[in-house]
C-alpha positions as a Python dict, from the first residue, in 0.01 Angstrom:
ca = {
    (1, 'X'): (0, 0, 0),
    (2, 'X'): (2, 119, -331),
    (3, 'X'): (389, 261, -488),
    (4, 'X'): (456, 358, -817),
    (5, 'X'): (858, 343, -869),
    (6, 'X'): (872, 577, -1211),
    (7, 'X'): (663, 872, -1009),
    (8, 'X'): (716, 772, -724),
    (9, 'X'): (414, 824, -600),
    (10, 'X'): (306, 633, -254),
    (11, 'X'): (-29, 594, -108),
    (12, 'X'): (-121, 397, 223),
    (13, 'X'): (-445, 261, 215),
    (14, 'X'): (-641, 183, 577),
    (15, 'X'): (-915, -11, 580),
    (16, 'X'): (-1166, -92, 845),
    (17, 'X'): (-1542, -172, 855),
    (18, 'X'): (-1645, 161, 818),
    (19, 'X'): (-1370, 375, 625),
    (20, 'X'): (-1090, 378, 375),
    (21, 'X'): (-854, 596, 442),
    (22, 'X'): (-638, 691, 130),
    (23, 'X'): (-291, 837, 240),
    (24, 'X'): (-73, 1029, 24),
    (25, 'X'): (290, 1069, 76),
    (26, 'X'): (491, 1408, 79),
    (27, 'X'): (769, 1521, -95),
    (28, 'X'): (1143, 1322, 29),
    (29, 'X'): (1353, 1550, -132),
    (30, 'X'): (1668, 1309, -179),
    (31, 'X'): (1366, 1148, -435),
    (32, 'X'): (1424, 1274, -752),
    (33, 'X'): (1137, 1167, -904),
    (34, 'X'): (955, 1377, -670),
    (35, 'X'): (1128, 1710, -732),
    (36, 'X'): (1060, 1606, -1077),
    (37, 'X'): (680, 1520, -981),
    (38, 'X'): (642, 1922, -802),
    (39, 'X'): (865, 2096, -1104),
    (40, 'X'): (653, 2024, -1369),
    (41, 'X'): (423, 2320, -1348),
    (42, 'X'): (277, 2361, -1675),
    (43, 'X'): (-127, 2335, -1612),
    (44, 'X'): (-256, 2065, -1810),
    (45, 'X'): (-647, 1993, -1912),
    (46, 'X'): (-828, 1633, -1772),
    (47, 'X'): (-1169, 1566, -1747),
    (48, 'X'): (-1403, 1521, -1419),
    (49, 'X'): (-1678, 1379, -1588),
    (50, 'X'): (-2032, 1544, -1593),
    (51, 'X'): (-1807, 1803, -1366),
    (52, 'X'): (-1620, 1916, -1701),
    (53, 'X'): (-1270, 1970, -1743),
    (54, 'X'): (-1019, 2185, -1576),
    (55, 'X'): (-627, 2271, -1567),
    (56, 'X'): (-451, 2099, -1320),
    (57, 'X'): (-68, 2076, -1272),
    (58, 'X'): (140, 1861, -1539),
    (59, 'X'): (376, 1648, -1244),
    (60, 'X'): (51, 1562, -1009),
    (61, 'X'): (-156, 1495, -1267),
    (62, 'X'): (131, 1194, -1365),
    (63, 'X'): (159, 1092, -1080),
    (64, 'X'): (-210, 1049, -960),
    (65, 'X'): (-267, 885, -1311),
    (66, 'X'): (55, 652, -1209),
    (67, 'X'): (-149, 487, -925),
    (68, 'X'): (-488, 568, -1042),
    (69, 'X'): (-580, 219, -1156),
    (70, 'X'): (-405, 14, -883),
    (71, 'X'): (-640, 236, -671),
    (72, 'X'): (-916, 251, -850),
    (73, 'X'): (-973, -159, -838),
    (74, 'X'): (-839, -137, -503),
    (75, 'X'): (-1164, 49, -386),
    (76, 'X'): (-1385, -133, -669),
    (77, 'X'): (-1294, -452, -510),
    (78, 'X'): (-1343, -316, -102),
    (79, 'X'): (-1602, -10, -138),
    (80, 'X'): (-1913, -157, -361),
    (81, 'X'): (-2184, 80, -406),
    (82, 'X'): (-1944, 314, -151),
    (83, 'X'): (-2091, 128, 180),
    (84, 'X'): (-1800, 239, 355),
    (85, 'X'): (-1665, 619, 419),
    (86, 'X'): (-1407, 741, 210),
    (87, 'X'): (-1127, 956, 327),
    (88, 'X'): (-800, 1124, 132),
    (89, 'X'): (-563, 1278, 318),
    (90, 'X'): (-142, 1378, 288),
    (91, 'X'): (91, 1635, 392),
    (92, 'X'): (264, 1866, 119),
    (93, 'X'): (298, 1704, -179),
    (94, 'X'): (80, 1419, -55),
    (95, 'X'): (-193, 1694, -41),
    (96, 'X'): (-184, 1800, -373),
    (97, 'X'): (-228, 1411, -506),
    (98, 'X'): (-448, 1338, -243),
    (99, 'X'): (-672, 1650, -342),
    (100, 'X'): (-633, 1572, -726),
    (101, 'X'): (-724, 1154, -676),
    (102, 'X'): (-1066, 1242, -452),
    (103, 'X'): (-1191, 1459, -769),
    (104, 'X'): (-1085, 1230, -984),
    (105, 'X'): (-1240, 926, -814),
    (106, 'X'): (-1530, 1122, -716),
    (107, 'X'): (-1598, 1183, -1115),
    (108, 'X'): (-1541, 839, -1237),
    (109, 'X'): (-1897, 733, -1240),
    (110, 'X'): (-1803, 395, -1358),
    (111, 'X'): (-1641, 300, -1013),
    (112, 'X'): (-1927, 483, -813),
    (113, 'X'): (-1749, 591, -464),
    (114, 'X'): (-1847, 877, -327),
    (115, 'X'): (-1566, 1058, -99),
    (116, 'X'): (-1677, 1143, 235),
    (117, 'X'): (-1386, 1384, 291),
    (118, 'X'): (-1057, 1524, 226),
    (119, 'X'): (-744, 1662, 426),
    (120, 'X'): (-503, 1839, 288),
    (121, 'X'): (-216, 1942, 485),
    (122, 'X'): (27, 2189, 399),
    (123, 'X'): (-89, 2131, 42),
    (124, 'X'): (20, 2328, -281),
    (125, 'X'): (-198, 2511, -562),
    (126, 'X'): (-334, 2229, -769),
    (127, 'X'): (-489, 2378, -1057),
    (128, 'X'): (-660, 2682, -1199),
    (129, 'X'): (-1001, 2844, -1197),
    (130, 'X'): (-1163, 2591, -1429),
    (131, 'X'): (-1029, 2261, -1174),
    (132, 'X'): (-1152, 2492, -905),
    (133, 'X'): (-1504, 2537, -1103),
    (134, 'X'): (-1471, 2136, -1189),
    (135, 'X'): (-1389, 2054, -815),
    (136, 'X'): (-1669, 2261, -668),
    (137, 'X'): (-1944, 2076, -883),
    (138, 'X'): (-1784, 1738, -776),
    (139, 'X'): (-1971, 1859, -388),
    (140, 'X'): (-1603, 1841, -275),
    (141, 'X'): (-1593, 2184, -166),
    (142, 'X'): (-1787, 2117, 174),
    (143, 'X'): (-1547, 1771, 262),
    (144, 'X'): (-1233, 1975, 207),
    (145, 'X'): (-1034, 2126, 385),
    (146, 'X'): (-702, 2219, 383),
    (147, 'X'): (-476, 2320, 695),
    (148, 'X'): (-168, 2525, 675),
    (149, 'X'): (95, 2727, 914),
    (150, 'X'): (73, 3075, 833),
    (151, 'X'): (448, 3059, 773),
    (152, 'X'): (433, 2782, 521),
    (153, 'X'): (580, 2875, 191),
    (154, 'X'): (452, 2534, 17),
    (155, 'X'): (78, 2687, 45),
    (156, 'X'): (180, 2965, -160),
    (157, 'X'): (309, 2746, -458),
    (158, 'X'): (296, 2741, -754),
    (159, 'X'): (178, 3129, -712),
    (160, 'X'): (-144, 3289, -844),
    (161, 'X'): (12, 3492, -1135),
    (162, 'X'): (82, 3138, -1302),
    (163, 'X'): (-323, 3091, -1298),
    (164, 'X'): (-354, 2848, -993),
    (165, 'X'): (-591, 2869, -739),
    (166, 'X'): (-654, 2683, -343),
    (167, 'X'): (-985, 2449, -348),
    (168, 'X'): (-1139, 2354, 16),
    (169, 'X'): (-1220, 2563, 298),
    (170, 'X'): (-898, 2628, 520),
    (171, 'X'): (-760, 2669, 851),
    (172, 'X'): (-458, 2863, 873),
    (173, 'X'): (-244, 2799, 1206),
    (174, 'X'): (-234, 2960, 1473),
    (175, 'X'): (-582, 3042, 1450),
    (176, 'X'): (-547, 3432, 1501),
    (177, 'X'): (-387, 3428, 1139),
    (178, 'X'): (-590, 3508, 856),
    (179, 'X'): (-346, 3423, 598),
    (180, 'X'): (-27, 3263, 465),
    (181, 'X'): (271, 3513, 444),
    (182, 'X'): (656, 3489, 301),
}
């Protein structure tokens, strides 16, 4: 279990003999350091190695970073040379980071894991056309994909006239819906 108390960021990890699973919590609203975490909207630039850069949103960003090296040595330490399959996965805001940590730990060639897949569930926007560009020549594009209830407002967040922009292949609930609506 991984917890960072100033972001408050929370991320189970599961480990068997075949698979980590990397689990990111959602939003507790009576958390204010997690309203804080999904109200800072401004898109910020960080780097996915050979991938390039892209603009990704200011509060996930801090908060993967807040966990990123607990995790990082975490999977250093019980993935070498990625032997076992590596999974992210969370619901809401737990999406977002768990979305944002896979491309970042996908890109850090110095820890050389390779993610096998990633679930995002009722996930926000996470960053603009450049993260999306960044993301897709990660090879995350194929292991994503994101599920949402076609009444979800979260999916819709932050909105496309602020630049951002859905990564993943999706699945929108019930299945006769072919998008999200208000």
């Amino acid at each position: 279990f991984i917890s960072n108390s100033v972001t408050g960021t929370q991320v189970l990890i599961a480990i068997d003999s075949g698979a980590i699973m990397a689990s990111f919590r959602g939003t507790e609203t009576s958390e204010i350091a997690d309203i804080d975490t999904n109200v800072l909207v401004d898109l910020v630039s960080t780097s996915f190695g050979s991938a390039g850069s892209g603009k990704v949103h200011q509060g996930f960003l801090q908060a993967v970073e807040s966990i990123y090296g607990e995790l990082s040595s975490l999977l250093g330490a019980n993935n070498p040379g990625s032997a076992r399959k590596l999974y992210f996965t969370g619901h809401s805001l737990g999406a977002a980071l768990a979305t944002l940590a896979a491309a970042k730990i996908q890109a850090d060639s110095a820890l050389g894991q390779s993610v096998s897949g990633v679930y995002s569930l009722a996930g926000p926007r996470v960053g603009d056309a450049s993260w999306a560009e960044a993301y897709s020549k990660l090879g995350l594009v194929p292991k994503t994909l994101r599920i949402v209830y076609y009444k979800d407002i979260v999916p819709l967040i932050p909105p496309i006239s602020m630049g951002y922009e859905h990564v993943g292949r999706s699945v929108i609930l019930p299945l006769d819906r072919t998008s999200c609506s208000e």
